[in-house]
BAVO-375430 format. One line per field, with one value per residue (C-alpha): residue number from 1; residue in one letter; x, y, z. Coordinates in steps of 0.02 Angstrom, whole numbers, plus 32768, in hexadecimal, padded with zeros to 4 digits. Example, Ala and Ser with C-alpha at 12.3 -4.5 7.8 and 13.67 -1.06 7.14 Angstrom:
2
n: c(1/2)
res: c(A/S)
x: c(8267/82AC)
y: c(7F1F/7FCB)
z: c(8186/8165)
***
This chain:
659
n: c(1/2/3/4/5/6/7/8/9/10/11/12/13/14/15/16/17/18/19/20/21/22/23/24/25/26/27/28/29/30/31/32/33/34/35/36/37/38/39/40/41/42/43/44/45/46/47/48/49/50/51/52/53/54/55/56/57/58/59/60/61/62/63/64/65/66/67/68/69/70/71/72/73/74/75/76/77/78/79/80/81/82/83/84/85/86/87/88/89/90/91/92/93/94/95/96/97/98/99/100/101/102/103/104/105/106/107/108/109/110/111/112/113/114/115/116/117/118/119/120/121/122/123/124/125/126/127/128/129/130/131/132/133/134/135/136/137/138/139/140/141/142/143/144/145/146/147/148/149/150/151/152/153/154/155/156/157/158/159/160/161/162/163/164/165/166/167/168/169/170/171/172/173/174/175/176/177/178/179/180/181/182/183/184/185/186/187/188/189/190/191/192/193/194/195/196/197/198/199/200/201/202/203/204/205/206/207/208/209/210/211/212/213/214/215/216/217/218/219/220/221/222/223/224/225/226/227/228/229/230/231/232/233/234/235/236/237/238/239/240/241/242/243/244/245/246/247/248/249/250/251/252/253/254/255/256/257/258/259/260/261/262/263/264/265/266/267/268/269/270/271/272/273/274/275/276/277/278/279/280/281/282/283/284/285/286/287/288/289/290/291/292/293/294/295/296/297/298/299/300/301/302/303/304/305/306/307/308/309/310/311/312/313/314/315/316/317/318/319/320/321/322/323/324/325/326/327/328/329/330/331/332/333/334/335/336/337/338/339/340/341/342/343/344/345/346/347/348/349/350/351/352/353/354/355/356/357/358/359/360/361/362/363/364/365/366/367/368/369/370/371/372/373/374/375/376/377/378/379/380/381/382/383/384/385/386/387/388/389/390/391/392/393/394/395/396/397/398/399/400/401/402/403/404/405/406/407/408/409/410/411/412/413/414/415/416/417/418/419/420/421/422/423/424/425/426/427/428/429/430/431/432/433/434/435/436/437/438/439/440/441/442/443/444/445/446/447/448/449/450/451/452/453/454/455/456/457/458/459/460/461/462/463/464/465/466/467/468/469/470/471/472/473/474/475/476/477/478/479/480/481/482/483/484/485/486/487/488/489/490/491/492/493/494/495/496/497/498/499/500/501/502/503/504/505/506/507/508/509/510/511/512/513/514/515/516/517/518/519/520/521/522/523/524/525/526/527/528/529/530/531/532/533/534/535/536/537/538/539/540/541/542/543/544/545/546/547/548/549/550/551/552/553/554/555/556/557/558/559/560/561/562/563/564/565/566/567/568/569/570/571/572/573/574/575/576/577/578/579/580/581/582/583/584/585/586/587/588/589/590/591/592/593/594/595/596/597/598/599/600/601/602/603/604/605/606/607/608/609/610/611/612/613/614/615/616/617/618/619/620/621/622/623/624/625/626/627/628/629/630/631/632/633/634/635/636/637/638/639/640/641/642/643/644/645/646/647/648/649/650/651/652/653/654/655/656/657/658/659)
res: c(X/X/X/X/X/X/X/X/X/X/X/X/X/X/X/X/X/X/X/X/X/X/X/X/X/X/X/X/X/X/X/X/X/X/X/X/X/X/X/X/X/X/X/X/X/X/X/X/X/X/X/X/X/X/X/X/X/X/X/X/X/X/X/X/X/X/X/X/X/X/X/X/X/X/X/X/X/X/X/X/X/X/X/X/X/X/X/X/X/X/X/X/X/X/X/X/X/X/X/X/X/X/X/X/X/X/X/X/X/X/X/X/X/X/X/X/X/X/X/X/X/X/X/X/X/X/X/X/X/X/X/X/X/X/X/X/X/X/X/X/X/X/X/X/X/X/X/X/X/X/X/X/X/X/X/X/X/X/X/X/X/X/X/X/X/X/X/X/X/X/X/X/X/X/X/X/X/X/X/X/X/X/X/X/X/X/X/X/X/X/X/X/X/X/X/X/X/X/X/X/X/X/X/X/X/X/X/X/X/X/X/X/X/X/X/X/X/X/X/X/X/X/X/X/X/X/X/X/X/X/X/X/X/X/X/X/X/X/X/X/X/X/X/X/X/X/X/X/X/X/X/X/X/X/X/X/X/X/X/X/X/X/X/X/X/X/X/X/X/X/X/X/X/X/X/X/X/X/X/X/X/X/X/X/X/X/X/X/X/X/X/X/X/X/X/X/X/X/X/X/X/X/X/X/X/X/X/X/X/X/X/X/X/X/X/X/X/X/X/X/X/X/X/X/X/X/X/X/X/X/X/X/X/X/X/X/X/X/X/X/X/X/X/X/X/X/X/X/X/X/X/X/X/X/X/X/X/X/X/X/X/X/X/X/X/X/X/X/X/X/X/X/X/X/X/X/X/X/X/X/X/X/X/X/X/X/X/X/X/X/X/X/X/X/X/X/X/X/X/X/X/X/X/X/X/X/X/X/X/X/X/X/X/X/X/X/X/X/X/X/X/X/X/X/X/X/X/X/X/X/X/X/X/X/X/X/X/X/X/X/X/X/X/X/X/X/X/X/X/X/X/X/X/X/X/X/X/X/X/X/X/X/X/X/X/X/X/X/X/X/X/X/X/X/X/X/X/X/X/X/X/X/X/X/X/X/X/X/X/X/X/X/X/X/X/X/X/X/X/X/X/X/X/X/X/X/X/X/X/X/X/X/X/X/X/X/X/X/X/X/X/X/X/X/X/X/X/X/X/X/X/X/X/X/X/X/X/X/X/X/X/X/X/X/X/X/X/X/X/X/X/X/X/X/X/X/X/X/X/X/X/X/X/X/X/X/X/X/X/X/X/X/X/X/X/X/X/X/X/X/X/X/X/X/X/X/X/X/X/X/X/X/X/X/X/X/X/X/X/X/X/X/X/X/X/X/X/X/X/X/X/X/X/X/X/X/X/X/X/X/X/X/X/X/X/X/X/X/X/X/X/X/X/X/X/X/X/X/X/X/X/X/X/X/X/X/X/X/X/X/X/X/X/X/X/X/X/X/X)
x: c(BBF7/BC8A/BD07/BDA9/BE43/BE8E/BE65/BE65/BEC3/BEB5/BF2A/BEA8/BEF7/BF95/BF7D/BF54/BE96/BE45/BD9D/BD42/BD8C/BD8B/BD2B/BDAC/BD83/BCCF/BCC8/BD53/BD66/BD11/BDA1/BD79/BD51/BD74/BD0B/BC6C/BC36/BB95/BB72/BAD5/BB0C/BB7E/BB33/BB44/BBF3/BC37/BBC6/BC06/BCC1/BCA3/BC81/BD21/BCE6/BD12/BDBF/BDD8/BE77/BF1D/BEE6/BE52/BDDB/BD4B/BD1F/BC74/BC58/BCE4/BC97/BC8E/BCDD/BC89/BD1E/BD03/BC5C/BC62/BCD5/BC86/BBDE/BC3D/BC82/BBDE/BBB8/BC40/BC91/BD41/BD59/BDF6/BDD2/BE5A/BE4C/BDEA/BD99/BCEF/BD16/BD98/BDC7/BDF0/BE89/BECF/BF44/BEB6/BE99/BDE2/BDDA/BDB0/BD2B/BCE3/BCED/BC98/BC02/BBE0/BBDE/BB65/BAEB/BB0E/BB6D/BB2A/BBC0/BB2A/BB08/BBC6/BBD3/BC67/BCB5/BCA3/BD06/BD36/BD7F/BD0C/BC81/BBDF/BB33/BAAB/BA4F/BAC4/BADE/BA31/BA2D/BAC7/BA8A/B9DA/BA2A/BAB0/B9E3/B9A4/B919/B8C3/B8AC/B802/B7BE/B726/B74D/B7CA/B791/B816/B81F/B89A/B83C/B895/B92E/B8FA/B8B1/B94D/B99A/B9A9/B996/B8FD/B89D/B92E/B925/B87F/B8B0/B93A/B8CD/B83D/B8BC/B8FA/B997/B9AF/B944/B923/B96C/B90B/B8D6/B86E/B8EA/B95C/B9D3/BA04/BAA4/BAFA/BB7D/BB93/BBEB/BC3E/BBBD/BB2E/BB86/BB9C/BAE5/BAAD/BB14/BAE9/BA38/BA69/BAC4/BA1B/B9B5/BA3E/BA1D/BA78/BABC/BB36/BBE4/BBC2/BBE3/BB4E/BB22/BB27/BA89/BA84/BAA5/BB29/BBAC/BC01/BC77/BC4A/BCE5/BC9E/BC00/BBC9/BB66/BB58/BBD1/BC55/BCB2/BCDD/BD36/BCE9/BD82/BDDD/BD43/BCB5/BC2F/BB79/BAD2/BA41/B998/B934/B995/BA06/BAA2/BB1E/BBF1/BBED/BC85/BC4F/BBC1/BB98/BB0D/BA7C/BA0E/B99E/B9EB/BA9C/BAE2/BB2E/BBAE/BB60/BAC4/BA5D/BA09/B9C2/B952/B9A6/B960/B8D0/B870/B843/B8A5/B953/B9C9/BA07/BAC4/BB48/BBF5/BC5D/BBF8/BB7F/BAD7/BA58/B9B1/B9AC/B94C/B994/BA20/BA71/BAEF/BB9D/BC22/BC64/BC07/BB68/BB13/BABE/BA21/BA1F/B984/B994/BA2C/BA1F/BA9C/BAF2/BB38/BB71/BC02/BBF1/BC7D/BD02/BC68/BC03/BB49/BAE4/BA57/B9DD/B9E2/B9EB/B94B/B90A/B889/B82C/B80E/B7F4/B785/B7AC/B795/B7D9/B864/B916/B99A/B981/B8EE/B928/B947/B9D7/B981/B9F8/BA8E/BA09/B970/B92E/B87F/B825/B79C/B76C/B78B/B81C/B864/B8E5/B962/B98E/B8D2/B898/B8DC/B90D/B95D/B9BA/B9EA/BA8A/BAD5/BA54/BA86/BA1F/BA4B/BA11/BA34/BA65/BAC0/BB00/BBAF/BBA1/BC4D/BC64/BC7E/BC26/BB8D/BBDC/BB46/BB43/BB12/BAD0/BADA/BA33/B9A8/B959/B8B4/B87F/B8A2/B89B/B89F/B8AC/B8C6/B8A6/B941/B8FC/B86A/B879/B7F0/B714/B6AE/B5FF/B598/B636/B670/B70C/B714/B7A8/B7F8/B874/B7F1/B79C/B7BC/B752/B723/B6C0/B646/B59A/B5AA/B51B/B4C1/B574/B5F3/B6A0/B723/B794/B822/B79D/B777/B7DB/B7AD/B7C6/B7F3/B734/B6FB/B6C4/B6C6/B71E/B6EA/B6EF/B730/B698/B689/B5E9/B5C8/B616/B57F/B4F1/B569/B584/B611/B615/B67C/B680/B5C5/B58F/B552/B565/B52E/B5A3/B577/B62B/B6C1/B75F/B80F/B8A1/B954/B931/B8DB/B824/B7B2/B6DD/B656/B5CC/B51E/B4D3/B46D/B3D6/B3BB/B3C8/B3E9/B421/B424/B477/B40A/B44D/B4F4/B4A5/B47A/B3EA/B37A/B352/B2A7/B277/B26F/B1E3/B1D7/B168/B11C/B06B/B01B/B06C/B0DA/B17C/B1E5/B2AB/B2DE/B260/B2A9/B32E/B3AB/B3F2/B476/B474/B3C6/B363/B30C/B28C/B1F7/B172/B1C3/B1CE/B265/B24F/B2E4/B2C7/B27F/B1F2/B170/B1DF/B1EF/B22E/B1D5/B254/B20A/B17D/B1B2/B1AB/B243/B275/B302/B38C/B40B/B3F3/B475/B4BE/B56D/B58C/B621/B5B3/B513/B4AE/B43E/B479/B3F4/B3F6/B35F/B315/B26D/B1E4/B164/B0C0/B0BE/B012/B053/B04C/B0D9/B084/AFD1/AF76/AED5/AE4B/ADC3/AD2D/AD6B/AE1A/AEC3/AEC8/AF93/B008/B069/B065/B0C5/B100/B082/B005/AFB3/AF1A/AEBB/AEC5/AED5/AEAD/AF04/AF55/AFDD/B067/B044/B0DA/B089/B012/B001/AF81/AF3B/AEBE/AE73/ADF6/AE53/AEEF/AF44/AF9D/AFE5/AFB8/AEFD/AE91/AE3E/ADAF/AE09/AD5C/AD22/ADBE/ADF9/AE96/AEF5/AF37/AF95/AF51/AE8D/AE2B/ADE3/AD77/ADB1/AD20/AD59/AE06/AE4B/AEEB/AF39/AFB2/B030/B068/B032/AFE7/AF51/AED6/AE62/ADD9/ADAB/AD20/AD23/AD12/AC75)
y: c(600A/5FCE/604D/602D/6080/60EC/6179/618E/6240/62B2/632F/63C4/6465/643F/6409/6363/6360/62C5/62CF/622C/61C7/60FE/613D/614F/6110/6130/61BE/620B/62CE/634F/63BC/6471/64C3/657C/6581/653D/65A7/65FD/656E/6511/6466/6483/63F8/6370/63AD/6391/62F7/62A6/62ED/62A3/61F5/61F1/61ED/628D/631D/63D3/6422/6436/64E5/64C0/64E3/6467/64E1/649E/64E0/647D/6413/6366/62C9/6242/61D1/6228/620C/6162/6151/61A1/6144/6095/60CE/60EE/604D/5FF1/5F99/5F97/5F6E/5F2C/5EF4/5F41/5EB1/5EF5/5FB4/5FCC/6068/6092/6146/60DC/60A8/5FF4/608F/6100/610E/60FC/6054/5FDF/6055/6072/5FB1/5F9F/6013/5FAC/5F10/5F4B/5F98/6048/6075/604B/6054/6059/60FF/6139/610D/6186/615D/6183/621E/61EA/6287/6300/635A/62D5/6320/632F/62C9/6230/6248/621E/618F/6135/6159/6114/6081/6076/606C/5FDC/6064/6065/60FA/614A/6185/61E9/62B1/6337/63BB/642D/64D8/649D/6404/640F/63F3/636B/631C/6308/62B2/61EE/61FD/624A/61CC/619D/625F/6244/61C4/6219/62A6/6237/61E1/628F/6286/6303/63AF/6446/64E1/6593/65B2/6517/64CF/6425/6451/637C/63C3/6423/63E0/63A9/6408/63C5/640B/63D0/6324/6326/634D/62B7/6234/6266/6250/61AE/616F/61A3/6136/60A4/60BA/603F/5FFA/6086/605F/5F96/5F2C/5EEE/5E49/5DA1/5D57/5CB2/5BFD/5C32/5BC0/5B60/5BEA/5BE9/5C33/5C3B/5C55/5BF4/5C35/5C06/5B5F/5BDA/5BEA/5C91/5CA2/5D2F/5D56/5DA3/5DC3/5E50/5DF5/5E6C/5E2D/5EAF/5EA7/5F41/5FE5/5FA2/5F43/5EE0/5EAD/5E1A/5DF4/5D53/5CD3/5C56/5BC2/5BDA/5B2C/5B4C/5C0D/5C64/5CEC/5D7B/5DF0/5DB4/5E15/5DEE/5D40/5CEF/5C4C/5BCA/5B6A/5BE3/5C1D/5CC5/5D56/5D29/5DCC/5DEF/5DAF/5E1A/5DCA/5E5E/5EBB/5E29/5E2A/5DA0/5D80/5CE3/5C51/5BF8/5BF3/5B4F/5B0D/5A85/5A95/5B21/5B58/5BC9/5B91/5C12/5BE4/5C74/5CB8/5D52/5DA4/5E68/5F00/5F3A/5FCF/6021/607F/612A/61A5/614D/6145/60B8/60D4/6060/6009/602F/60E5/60FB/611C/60A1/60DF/605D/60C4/6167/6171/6198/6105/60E1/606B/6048/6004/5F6A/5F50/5F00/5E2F/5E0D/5D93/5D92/5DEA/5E56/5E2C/5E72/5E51/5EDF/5ECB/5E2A/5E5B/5E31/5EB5/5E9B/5F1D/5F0E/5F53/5FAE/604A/602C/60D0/60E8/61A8/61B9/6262/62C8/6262/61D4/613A/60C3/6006/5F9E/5F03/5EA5/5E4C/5DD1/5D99/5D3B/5DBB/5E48/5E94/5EFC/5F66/5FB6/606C/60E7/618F/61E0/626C/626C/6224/628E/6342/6361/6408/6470/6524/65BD/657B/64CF/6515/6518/656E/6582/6598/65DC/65A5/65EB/667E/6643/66A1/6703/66B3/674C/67AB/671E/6709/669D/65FE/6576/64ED/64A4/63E5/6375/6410/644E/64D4/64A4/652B/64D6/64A3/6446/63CA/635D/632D/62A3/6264/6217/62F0/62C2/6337/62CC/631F/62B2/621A/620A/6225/629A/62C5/6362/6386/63DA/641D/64E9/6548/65E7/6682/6722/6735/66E6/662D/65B6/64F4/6493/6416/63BD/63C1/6378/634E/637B/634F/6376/641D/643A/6483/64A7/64B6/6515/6581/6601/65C3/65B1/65E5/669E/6695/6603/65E6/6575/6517/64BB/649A/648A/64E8/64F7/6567/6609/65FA/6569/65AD/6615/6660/6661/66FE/6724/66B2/66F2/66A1/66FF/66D0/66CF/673C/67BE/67B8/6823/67E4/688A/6835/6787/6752/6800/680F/6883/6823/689D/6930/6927/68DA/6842/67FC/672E/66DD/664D/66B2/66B3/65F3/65BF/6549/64D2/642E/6447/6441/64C0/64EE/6567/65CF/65BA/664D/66A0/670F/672B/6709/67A7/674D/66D7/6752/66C5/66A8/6637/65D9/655C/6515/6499/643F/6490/6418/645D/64EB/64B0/64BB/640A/639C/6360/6360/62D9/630C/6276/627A/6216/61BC/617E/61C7/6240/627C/627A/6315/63AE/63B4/6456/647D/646E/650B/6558/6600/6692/6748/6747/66DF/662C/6602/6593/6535/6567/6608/65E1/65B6/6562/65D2/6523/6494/650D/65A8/65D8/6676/66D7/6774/67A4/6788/66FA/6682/65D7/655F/64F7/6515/654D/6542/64CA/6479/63D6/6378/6408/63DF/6457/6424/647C/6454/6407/63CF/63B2/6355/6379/62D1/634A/6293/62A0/635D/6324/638D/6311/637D/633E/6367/6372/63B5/6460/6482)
z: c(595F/58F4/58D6/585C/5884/57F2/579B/56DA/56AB/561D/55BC/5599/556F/558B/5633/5696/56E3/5710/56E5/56C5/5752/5793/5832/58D9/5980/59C9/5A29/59D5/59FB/597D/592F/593F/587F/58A7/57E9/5811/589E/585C/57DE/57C1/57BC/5853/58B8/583B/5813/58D3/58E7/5847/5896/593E/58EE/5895/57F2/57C8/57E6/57B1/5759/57C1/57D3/5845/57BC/576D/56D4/56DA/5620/55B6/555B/557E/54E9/54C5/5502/559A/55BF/5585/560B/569E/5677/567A/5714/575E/572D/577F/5706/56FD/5633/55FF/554C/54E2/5450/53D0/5395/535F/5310/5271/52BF/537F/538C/53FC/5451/5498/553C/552D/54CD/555E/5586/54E3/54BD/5565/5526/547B/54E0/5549/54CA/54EE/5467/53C3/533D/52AD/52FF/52D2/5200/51FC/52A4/5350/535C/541F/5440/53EC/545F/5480/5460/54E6/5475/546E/5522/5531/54EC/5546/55DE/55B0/5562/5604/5691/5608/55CD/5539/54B4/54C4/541C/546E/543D/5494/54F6/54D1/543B/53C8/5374/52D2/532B/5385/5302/529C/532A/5317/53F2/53F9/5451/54BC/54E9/552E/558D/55CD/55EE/5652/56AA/56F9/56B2/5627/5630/55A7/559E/55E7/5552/5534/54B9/54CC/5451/5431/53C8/5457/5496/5555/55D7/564E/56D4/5679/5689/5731/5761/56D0/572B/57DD/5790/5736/57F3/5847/57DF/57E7/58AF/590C/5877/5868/582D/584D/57B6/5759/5797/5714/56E9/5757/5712/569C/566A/55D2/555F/54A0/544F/538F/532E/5297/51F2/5159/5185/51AB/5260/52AA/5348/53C0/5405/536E/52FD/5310/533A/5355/539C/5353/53A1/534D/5354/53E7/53C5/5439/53F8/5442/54CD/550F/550C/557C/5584/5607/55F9/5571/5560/552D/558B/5539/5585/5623/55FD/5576/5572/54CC/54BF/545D/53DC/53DC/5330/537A/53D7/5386/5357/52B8/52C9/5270/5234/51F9/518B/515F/51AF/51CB/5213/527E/5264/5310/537B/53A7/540D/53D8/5447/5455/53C1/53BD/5315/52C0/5238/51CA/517D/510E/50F1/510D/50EE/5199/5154/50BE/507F/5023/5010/508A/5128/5156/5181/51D4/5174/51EE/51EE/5135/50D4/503F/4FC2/4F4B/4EA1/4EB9/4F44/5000/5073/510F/50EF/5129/50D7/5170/5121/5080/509F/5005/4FA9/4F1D/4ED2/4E75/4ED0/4F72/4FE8/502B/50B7/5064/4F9C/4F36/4EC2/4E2D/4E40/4D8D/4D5B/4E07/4E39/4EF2/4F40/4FD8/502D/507D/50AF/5042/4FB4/4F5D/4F12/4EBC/4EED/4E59/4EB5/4F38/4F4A/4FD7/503E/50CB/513E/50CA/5064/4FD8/4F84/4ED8/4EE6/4E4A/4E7D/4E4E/4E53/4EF2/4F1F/4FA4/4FBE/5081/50D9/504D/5032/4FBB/4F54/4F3D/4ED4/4E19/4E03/4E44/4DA3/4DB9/4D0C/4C88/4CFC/4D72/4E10/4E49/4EBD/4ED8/4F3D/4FAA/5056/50B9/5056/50A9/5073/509D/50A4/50E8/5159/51A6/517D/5179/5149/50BA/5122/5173/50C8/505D/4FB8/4F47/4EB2/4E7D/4EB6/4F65/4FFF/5096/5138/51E1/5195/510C/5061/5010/4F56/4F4D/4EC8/4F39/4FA7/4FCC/4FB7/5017/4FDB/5035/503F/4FB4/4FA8/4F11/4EE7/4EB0/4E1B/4E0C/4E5E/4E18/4E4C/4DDE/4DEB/4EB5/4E7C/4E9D/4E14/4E48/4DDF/4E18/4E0C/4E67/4EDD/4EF7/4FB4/4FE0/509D/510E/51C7/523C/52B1/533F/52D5/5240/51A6/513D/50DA/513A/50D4/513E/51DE/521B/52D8/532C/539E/53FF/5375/52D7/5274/5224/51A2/51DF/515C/51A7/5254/527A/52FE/5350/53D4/5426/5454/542B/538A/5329/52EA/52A7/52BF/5365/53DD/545D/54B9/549D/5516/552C/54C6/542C/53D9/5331/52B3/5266/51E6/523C/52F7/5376/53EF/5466/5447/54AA/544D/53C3/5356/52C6/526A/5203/51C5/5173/516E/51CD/5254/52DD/5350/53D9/5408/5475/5433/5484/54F9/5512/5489/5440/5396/5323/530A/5294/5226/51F4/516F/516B/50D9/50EC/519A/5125/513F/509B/50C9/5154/516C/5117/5061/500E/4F8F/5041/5046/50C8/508B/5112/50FF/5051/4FF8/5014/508C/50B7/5153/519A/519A/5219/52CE/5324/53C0/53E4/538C/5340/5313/52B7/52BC/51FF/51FF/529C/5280/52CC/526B/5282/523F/5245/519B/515D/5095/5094/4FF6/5006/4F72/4F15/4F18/4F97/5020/50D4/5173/51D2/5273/52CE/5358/53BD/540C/547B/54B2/53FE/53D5/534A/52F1/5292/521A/51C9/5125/5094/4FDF/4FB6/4F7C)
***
C-alpha cells in the first residue's frame, strides 16, 4: 500500500487540527480520542486514524460532530484515492482562489469527473459545510458508479426529490456506503459530520479493497502529448485554457491527453475513439459548448469537427448556472427540456428534439432560480455563448401553496379561501395534495413529470369535492373554475380513486352498494345491519371483477373508504358476460343501461351475484336465472340457457325475444 508522507493541517477555531490528511506510514499508531468513547462510528474513526489519513485536535479530541467542508472532503477522498495532485495552474471555480490550500485537490477532482463545476453556477463555496447529498455523489463518481434513477426507499421524498443527486443517492445507498436516518428519512441537505465521514470513507476504502491508497493505474499504450485543441480553425492550448470533456451529465477539465493507436487518453483515464461518428463528448472551450462530429489527430493537435453549438452555462444576477440543469419550456406548456437541449442554430434561431423555432416569433422560456425568462438571442464568441434573457411570467407554477391561489370559483360563487385547510386534487385516478402538482401556463396539472388537462380533474376542499372546467395561470397566480360535482362519495382502491357508486361487495350471495357498508375500524364492517370482521367470505365487485380484500378502512380526513385487494381466483363470479341471440354474438360485456328484473323491479347487474350457472342471487333472495327477464341495448330479452367457461370466468347467456 502506498503511503505519502505529510499531513495537510487546518486552522478550525482558532486552533490547528489536521483533519483530512496525505495518509502516514502503514501501520501507523491510532491516537487515543478521549471524545469518541461511546460513539457510533468509533470504529471507522480509529481505523481511518490508524491509516494515517486522519488526526484529532491538540487536545486529544476528534469532535466527531463538526461539520465537515467541502475542501475538506474533497481532500480526504483524493487521498483515499492516492493521488498526490499538484496542479496549482488554473481554478475551476470564481470563489477558489490560486492561494488555497485545497486547489490541487479540487483541480484533481474536476479532472477526474468527480466534481462537476456545472453543478456549482455560483461557486463552490470550498469552505462552506458539504451536503450528504453531494457527498454522495463524489464518492459514487470517485468507485466509477453510475446514478440509479429506480425510486428511494426512504420518508422524506419531497426532499429527495429536489435534490439534483438523487439517483447518485441510491447508488450510494446500494453500494453500502451512505445509510438513512432512524427515522426513515435521508435528509440529502444536511450537512456532513466529520463522523459520518469517517464511516463513508472506511466504506468507500472497503470497496476500493486492495486498491486502497495506490494511485490509479494509466490506461496501457499511452503515449504522444497533445498540448492544444482545435475548433472552429481556432488553437487553444490545454495548459493555460479551461478545456471540459461532457459526456451526459458527467464532465471532465481536461489536464492532459495522450494518443492510444486508434484512441486518446485523457487525464490517464478516460479513452475516446478517434475519428469515430458516434460516442464523441460535447467539448467545452470557455463558456462555448459543442457537440462533436469527430475527433482527429495533427501533431500535437487534437482536431475537433464541431456539430451544433450548445449553451454551457448562463449568467443571471452575477451566478452562472449550468445549461443542463436549467429548465426550457416551448410555449406555454410543460415539457421536459433543458436548456442542453437547445442546438444554436442561429443568433435568433434554435432546434429542439428535431424542430427549429424562431425566437423572434416562438416563445422559448427558460427557469432559473424561481425566475423565468424568456430567450430572445444569442451572441456567439470565441471562447463564449452570450444569451439574451426577457424576464417574464412564469410558465409553470410548481409546488404551490394557499398563497399562490388567486382564487377557486364554483359556477359565479368564489370560495373562501380564508377558512380552507386541506386542499388536494384528483388527477388521472390519484390524489395528490397541492404541493404535490405544478401547473402551467396552457392550465395543465404536472404531476410525476406529465402533463393532464386540468379540465375533468377534482379539487378537494375540506370535505367537499368540485370539477374543475378550466384552470388558468396568471402572472404566476393560479385561478380554478369549477362545478359541483357530480359524484357523492369516492373511494380509493389499491391507490386509486374512483366513484364509491361503482363498487359493490359482495357477502353470502348479496350484493351491497359501498355507500351502504359501514366500515367501523380497519377490516370490520356492518353490512345489513349486522357486523363481520373481513375475511375470505367478504369480496368486492370492482368494473366487473371480483377480489378479495386484503384491508379495508376509511380516511375520515378525506371521508373515504380505503381498500386493498387482490383479484380473487376461483370466486365463481364472471369476469365477464357474453349474451348470444340466435347462435350470433348479440354484445360482449355488460353496458350501463344493462339491466336483469329480480325482486320486483329491474336491476343493475352489479347488483347481482351468480350462486351457479343457473341461479342468481338479489337482495338476499335466490333466483333461476334460466328464464330470467334481462335488457340488453335496451330491447328485452329471456335468458334461455348459459354456459360458464371457468379458464376465463366467463358467463355466456343465451338469449331470445321477449314475448
Amino acid at each position: 500500500m502506498k503511503k505519502a508522507g505529510a499531513c495537510i493541517a487546518f486552522l478550525l477555531v482558532a486552533v490547528f487540527s489536521v483533519w483530512a490528511a496525505v495518509p502516514g506510514a502503514a501501520g501507523a499508531a491510532s491516537p487515543a480520542f478521549t471524545d469518541i468513547g461511546q460513539h457510533w462510528a468509533r470504529a471507522d474513526i480509529e481505523k481511518l486514524a490508524a491509516l494515517g489519513y486522519i488526526k484529532g485536535y491538540p487536545d486529544r479530541t476528534f469532535r466527531p460532530e463538526r461539520q465537515v467542508s467541502r475542501a475538506e472532503f474533497i481532500t480526504l477522498l483524493i487521498s483515499c484515492l492516492g493521488a498526490s495532485p499538484a496542479d496549482r495552474t488554473k481554478t475551476w471555480f470564481a470563489d477558489v482562489r490560486t492561494t488555497h490550500w485545497a486547489l490541487a485537490q479540487i483541480n484533481e477532482a474536476v479532472k477526474r469527473g468527480i466534481l462537476i463545476p456545472g453543478e456549482y453556477p455560483g461557486g463552490l463555496a470550498p469552505d462552506g459545510p458539504i451536503m450528504r447529498s453531494e457527498t454522495a455523489a463524489m464518492v459514487v463518481r470517485a468507485l466509477g458508479k453510475a446514478p440509479d434513477s429506480t425510486p428511494l426507499p426512504f420518508k422524506d421524498q419531497d426532499k429527495l426529490a429536489r435534490s439534483m443527486y438523487r439517483g447518485y443517492i441510491k447508488t450510494a445507498c446500494n453500494e453500502g456506503l451512505l445509510t438513512g436516518y432512524s427515522d426513515g428519512e435521508f435528509k440529502p441537505f444536511a450537512h456532513l459530520t466529520r463522523a459520518q465521514a469517517c464511516a463513508i470513507l472506511v466504506r468507500f476504502l472497503e470497496k476500493q479493497g486492495e486498491k486502497q491508497g495506490a494511485s490509479p493505474a494509466p490506461l496501457p499504450g499511452a503515449a504522444g502529448g497533445i498540448t492544444s485543441v482545435v475548433v472552429g480553425g481556432k488553437s487553444f492550448d490545454i495548459r493555460t485554457t479551461p478545456v471540459v470533456f461532457k459526456s451526459g451529465l458527467s464532465e471532465v477539465g481536461v489536464s492532459r491527453i495522450e494518443t492510444a493507436g486508434a484512441s486518446i487518453i485523457v487525464n490517464g483515464t478516460y479513452r475516446f475513439v478517434l475519428n469515430s461518428a458516434a460516442g464523441n463528448p460535447d467539448v467545452v472551450i470557455g463558456n462555448a459548448r459543442y457537440t462533436v462530429e469527430k475527433l482527429s489527430i495533427s501533431g500535437s493537435s487534437l482536431v475537433v469537427a464541431t456539430g451544433a453549438r450548445k449553451v454551457y452555462k448562463v449568467a443571471v444576477g452575477g451566478y452562472r448556472y449550468g445549461a443542463d440543469y436549467v429548465k426550457l419550456y416551448i410555449g406555454d406548456r410543460y415539457g421536459i427540456n433543458y436548456l442542453s437541449d437547445a442546438e444554436l442554430t442561429g443568433e435568433r434561431t434554435v432546434e429542439i428534439d428535431g424542430k427549429e423555432y424562431d425566437l423572434a416569433e416562438d416563445k422559448i422560456t427558460i427557469a432559473v432560480a424561481d425566475r423565468f425568462y424568456r430567450v430572445k438571442g444569442f451572441v456567439f464568441k470565441e471562447r463564449d455563448t452570450e444569451i439574451s434573457l426577457e424576464e417574464t411570467d412564469p410558465v409553470v407554477v410548481e409546488k404551490p401553496d394557499l398563497s399562490d391561489i388567486t382564487a377557486v370559483f364554483v359556477g359565479p360563487r368564489p370560495l373562501d379561501l380564508g377558512g380552507v385547510k386541506r386542499l388536494e386534487f384528483l388527477v388521472d385516478g390519484e390524489i395528490y395534495s397541492l404541493s404535490e402538482v405544478a401547473l402551467d401556463a396552457s392550465g395543465s396539472f404536472v404531476v410525476e413529470e406529465k402533463a393532464h388537462p386540468a379540465a375533468g380533474a377534482t379539487l378537494f376542499a375540506d370535505g367537499a369535492w368540485y370539477e374543475i372546467t378550466k384552470a388558468a395561470v396568471y402572472k404566476g397566480k393560479l385561478i380554478f373554475y369549477c362545478t359541483e360535482s357530480e359524484v357523492e362519495a369516492w373511494a380509493v382502491v389499491d391507490g386509486r380513486c374512483r366513484p364509491a357508486g361503482s363498487i359493490r361487495i359482495l357477502k353470502d350471495g348479496a350484493s351491497y352498494p359501498l355507500e351502504s357498508v359501514l366500515v367501523v375500524k380497519r377490516n370490520v364492517v356492518r353490512i345489513g345491519g349486522r357486523q363481520y370482521e373481513v375475511d375470505s367470505s367478504i369480496k368486492c365487485r370492482v368494473d366487473g371483477k371480483i377480489y378479495d380484500i386484503e384491508e379495508i378502512d376509511f380516511d375520515a380526513a378525506r371521508e373515504m373508504v380505503v381498500l386493498e385487494t387482490e383479484e380473487a381466483t376461483g370466486s365463481g363470479q364472471p369476469a365477464e358476460y357474453v349474451f348470444y341471440l340466435g347462435g350470433a354474438v348479440l354484445q360482449d360485456g355488460v353496458e350501463d343501461e344493462d339491466r336483469i328484473y329480480a325482486g320486483g323491479r329491474w336491476r343493475e347487474f352489479d347488483e347481482v351475484v351468480i350462486l351457479d350457472p343457473a341461479r342468481f342471487a338479489c337482495g338476499g333472495a335466490a333466483y333461476d336465472l334460466i328464464g330470467a327477464r334481462v335488457k340488453i341495448g335496451g330491447a328485452e330479452y329471456t335468458v334461455t340457457d348459459t354456459a360458464w367457461r371457468g379458464r376465463t370466468q366467463t358467463l355466456e347467456v343465451y338469449l331470445k325475444r321477449a314475448q
